[in-house]
N, CA, C and O of each residue as an XYZ file, in Angstrom:
460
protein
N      48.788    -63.292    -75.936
C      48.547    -64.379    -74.992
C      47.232    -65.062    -75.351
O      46.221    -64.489    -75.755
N      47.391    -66.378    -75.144
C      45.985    -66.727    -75.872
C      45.332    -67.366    -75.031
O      45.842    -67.997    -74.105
N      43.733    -67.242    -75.337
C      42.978    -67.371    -74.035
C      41.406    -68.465    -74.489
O      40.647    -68.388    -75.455
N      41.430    -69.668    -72.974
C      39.878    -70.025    -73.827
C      39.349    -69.890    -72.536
O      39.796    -69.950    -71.390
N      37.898    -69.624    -73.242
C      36.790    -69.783    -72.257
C      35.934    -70.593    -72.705
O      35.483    -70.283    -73.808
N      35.364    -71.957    -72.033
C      34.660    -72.629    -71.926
C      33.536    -72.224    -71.250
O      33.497    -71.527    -70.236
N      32.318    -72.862    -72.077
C      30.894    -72.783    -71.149
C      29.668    -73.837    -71.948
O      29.968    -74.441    -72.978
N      28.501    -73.935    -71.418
C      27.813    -74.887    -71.494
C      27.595    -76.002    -70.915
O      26.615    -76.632    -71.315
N      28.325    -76.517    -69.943
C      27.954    -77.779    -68.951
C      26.629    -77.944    -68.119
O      25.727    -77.112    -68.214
N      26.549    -78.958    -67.364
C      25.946    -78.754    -66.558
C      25.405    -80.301    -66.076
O      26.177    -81.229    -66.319
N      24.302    -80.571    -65.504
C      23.910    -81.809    -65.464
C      22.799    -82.190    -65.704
O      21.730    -81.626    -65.468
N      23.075    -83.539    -66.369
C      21.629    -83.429    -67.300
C      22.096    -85.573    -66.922
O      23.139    -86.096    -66.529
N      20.758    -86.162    -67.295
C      20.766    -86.986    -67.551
C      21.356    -88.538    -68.078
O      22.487    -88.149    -68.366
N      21.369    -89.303    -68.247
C      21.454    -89.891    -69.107
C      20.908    -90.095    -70.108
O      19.703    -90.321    -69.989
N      21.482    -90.117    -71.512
C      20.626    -89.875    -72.535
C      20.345    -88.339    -73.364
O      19.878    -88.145    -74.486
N      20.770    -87.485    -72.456
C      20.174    -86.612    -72.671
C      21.523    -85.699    -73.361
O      22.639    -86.198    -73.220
N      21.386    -84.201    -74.194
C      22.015    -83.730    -74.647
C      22.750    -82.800    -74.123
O      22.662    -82.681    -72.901
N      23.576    -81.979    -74.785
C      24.399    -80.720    -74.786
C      25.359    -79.935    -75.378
O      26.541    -80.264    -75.476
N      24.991    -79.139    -75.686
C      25.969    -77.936    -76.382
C      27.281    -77.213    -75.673
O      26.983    -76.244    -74.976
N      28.642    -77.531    -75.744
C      29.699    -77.104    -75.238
C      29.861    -76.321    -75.851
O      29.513    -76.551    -77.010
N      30.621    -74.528    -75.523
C      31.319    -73.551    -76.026
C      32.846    -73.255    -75.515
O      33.246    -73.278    -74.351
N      33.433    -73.030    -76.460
C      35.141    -73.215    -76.157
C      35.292    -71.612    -77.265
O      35.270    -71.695    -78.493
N      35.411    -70.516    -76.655
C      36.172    -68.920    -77.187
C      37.587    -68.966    -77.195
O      38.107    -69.481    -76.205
N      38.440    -68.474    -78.232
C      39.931    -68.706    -77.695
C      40.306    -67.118    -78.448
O      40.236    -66.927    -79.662
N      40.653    -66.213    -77.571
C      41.850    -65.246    -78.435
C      42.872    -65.283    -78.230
O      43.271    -66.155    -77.459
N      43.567    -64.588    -78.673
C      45.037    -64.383    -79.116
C      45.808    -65.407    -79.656
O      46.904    -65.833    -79.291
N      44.805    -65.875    -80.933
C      45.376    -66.459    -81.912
C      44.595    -66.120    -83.167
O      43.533    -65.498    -83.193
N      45.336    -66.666    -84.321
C      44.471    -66.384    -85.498
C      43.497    -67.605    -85.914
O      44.058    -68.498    -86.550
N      41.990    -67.791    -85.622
C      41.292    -68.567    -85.370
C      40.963    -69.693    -86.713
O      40.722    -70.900    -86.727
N      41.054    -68.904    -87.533
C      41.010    -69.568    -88.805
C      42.188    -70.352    -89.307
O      42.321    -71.204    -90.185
N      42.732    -69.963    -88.732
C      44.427    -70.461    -89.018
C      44.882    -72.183    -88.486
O      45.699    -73.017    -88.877
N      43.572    -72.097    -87.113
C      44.482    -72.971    -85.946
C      43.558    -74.538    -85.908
O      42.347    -74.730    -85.793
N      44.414    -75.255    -86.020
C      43.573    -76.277    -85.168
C      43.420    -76.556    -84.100
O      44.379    -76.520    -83.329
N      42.017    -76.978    -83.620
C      41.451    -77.156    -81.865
C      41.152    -78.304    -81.709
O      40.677    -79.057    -82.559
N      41.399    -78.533    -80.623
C      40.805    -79.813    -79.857
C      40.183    -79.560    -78.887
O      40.503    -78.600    -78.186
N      39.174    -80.321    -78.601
C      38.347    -80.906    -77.202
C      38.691    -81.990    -76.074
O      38.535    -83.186    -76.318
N      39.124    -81.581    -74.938
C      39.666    -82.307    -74.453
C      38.724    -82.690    -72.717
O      38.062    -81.929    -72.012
N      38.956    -83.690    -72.596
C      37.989    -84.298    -70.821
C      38.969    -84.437    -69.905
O      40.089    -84.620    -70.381
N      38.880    -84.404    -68.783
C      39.614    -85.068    -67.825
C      38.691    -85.243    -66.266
O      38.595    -84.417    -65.358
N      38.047    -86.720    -66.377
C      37.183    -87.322    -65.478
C      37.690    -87.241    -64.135
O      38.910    -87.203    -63.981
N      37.072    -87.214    -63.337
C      37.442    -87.972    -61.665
C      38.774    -88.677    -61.388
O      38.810    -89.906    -61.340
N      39.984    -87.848    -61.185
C      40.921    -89.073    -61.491
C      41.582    -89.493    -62.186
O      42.311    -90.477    -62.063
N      41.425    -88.752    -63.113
C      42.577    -89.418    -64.509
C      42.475    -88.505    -65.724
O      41.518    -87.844    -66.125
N      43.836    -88.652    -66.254
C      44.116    -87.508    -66.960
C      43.336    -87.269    -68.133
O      42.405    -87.904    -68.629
N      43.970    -86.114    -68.501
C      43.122    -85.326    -69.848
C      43.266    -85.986    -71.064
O      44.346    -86.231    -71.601
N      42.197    -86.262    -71.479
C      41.679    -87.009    -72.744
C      41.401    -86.330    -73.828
O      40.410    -85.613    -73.690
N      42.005    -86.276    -75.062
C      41.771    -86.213    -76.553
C      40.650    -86.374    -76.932
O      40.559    -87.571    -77.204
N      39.164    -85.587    -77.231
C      37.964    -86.118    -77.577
C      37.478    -85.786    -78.621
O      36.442    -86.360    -78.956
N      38.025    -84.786    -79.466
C      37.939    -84.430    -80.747
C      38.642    -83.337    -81.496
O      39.178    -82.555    -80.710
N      38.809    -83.038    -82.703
C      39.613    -82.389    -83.081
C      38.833    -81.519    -84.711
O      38.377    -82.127    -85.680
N      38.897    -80.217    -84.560
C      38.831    -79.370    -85.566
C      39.816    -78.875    -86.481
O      40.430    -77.847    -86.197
N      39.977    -79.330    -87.266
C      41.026    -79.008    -88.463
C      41.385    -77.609    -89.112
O      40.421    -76.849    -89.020
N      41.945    -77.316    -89.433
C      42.063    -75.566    -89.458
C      42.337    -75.555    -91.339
O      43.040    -74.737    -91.931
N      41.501    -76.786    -92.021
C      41.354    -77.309    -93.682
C      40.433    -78.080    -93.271
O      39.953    -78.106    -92.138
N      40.046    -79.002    -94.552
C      38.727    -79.175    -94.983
C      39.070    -81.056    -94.632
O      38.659    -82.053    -95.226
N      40.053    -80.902    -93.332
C      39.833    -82.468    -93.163
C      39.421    -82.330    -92.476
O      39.411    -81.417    -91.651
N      38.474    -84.032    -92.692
C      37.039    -84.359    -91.546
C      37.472    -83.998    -89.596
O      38.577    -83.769    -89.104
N      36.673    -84.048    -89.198
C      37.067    -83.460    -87.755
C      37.418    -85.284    -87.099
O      37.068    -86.290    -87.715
N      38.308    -85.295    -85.496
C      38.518    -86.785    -85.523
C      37.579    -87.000    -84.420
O      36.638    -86.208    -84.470
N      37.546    -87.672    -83.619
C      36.574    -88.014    -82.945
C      36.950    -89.555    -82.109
O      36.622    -90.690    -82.454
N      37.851    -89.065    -80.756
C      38.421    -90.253    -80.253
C      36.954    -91.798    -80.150
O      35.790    -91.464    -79.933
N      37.204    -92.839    -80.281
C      36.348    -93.941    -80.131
C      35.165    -94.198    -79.480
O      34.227    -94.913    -79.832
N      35.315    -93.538    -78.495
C      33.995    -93.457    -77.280
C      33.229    -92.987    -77.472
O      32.170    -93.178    -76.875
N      33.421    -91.967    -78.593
C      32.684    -90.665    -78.451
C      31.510    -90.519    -80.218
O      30.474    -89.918    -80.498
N      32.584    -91.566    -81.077
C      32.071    -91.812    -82.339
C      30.461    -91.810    -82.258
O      29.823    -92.514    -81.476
N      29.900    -90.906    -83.192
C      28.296    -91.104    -83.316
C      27.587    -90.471    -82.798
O      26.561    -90.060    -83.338
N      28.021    -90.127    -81.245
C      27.608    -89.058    -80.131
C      28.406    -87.717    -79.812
O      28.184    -87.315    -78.670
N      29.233    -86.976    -80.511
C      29.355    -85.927    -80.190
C      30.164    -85.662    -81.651
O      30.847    -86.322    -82.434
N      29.646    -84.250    -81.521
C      30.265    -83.669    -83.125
C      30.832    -82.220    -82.952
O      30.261    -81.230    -82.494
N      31.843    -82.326    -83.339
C      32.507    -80.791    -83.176
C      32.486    -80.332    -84.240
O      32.649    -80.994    -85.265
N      32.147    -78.318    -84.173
C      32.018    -77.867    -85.144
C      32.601    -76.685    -85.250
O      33.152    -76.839    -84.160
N      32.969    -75.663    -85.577
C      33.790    -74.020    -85.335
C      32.857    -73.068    -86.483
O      32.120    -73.225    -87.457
N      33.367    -72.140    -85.751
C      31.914    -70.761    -86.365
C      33.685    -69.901    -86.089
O      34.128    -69.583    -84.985
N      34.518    -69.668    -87.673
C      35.740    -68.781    -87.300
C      35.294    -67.388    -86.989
O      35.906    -66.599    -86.269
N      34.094    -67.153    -87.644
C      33.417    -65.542    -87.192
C      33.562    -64.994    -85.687
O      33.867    -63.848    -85.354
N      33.327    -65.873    -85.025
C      33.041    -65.777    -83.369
C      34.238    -66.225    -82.732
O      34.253    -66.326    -81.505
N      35.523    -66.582    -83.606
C      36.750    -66.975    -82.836
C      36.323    -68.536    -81.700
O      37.072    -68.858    -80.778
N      35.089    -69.269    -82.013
C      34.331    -70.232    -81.324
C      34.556    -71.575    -81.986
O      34.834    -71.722    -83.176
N      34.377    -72.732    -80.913
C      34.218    -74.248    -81.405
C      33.179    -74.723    -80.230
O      33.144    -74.552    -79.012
N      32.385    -75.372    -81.139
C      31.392    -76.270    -80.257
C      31.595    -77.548    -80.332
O      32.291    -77.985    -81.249
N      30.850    -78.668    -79.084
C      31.145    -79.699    -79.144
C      29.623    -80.372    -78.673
O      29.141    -80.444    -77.543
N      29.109    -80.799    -79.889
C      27.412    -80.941    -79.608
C      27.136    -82.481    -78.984
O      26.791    -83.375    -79.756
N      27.285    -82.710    -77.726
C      27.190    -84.281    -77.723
C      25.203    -84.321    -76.946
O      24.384    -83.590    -76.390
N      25.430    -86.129    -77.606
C      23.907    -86.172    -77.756
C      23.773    -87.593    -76.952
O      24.893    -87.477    -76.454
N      23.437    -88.499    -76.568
C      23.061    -89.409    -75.960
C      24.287    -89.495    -74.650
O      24.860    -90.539    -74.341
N      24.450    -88.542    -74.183
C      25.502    -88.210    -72.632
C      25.107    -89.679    -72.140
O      23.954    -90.059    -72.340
N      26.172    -90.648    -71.402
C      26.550    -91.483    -70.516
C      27.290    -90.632    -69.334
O      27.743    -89.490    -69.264
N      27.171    -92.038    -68.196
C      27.614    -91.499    -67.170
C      29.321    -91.305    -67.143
O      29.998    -90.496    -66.509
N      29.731    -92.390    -68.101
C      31.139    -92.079    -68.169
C      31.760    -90.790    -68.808
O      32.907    -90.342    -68.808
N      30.502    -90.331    -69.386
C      31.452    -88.430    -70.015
C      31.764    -87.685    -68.753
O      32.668    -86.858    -68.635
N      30.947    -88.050    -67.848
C      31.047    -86.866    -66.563
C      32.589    -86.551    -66.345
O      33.404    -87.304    -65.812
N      32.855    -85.122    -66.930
C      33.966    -84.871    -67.086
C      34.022    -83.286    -67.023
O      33.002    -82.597    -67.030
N      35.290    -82.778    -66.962
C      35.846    -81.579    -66.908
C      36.183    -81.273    -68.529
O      37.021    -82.049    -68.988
N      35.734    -80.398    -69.346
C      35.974    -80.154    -70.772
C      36.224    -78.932    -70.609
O      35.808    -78.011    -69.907
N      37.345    -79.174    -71.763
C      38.320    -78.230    -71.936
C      38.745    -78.198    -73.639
O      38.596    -79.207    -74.329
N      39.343    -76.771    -74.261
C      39.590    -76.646    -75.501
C      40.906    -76.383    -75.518
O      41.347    -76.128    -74.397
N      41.825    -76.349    -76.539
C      43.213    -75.714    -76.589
C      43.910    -76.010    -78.289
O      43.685    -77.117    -78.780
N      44.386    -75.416    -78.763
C      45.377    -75.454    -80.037
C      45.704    -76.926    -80.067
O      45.461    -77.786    -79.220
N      46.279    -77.016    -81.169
C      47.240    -78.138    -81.425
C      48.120    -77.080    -82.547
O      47.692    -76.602    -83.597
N      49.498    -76.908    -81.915
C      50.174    -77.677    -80.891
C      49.546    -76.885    -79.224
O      49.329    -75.681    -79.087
N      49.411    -77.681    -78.412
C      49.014    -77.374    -77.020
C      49.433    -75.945    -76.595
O      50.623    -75.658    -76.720
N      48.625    -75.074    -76.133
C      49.146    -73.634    -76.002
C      49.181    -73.628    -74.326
O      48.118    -73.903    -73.769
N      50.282    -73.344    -73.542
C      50.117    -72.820    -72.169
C      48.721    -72.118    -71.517
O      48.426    -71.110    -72.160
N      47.915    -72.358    -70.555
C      47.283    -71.212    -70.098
C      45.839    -71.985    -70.595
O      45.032    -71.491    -71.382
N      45.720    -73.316    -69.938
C      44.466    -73.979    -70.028
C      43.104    -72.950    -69.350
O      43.186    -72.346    -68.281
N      41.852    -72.948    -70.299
C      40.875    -72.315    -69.670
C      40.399    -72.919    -68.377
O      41.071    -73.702    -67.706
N      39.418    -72.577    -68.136
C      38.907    -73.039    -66.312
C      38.152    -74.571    -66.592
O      37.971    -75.420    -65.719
N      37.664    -74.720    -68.408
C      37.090    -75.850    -68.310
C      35.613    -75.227    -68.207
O      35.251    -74.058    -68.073
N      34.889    -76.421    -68.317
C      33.019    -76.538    -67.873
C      32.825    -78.199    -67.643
O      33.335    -79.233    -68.074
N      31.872    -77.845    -66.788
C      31.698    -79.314    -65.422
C      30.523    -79.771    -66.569
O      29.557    -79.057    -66.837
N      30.782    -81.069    -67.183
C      29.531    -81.989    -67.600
C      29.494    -83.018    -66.693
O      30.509    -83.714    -66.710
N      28.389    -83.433    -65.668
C      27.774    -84.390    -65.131
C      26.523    -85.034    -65.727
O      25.462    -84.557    -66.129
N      27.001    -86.271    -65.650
C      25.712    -86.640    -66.633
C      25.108    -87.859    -65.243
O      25.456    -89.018    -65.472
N      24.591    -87.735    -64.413
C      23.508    -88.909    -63.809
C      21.642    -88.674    -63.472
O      20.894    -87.746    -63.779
N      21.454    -89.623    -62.922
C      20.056    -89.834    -63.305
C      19.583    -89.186    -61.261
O      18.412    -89.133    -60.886
């Protein structure tokens, strides 16, 4: 059964940074590709980046280009999602999961970003 745990949120600024953590077992970590996914106040879950499970570049939906970079450490079964000049529009619920989408979404971590 495969499992993520998210952590790192919190509220911080505008402008200001943060380090997301996304753990997933019961899969083979090296194997899989991950995504990062939001879902704001209201509206559904958003595509925000993607880790390749090969040596293609990671994607990085439009909004997000320049300001947040995802990265995976397969040692730790881990993916991070380092975003850096936070707006108020990230304030979001982040979340990790496979591609293809695995049942059994983690709890998420709360990023609020206001002043």
């Amino acid at each position: 059964q495969v499992r993520f745990v998210e952590s790192g949120g919190g509220l911080v600024q505008p402008g200001g940074s943060l380090t997301l953590s996304c753990t997933a077992s019961g899969i083979i970590f090296s194997a899989t590709t991950l995504d990062w996914y939001r879902q704001a106040p209201g509206k559904g879950r958003e595509l925000v980046a993607t880790t390749y499970n090969n040596a293609v570049a990671p994607y990085y939906v439009d909004s997000v280009k320049g300001r947040f970079t995802i990265s995976r450490a397969n040692a730790k079964n881990t993916i991070y999602l380092h975003i850096n000049s936070l707006k108020p529009e990230d304030t979001a619920v982040y979340f990790c999961n496979t591609r293809p989408i695995r049942p059994g979404w983690g709890q998420g971590t709360q990023v609020t970003v206001s002043s």
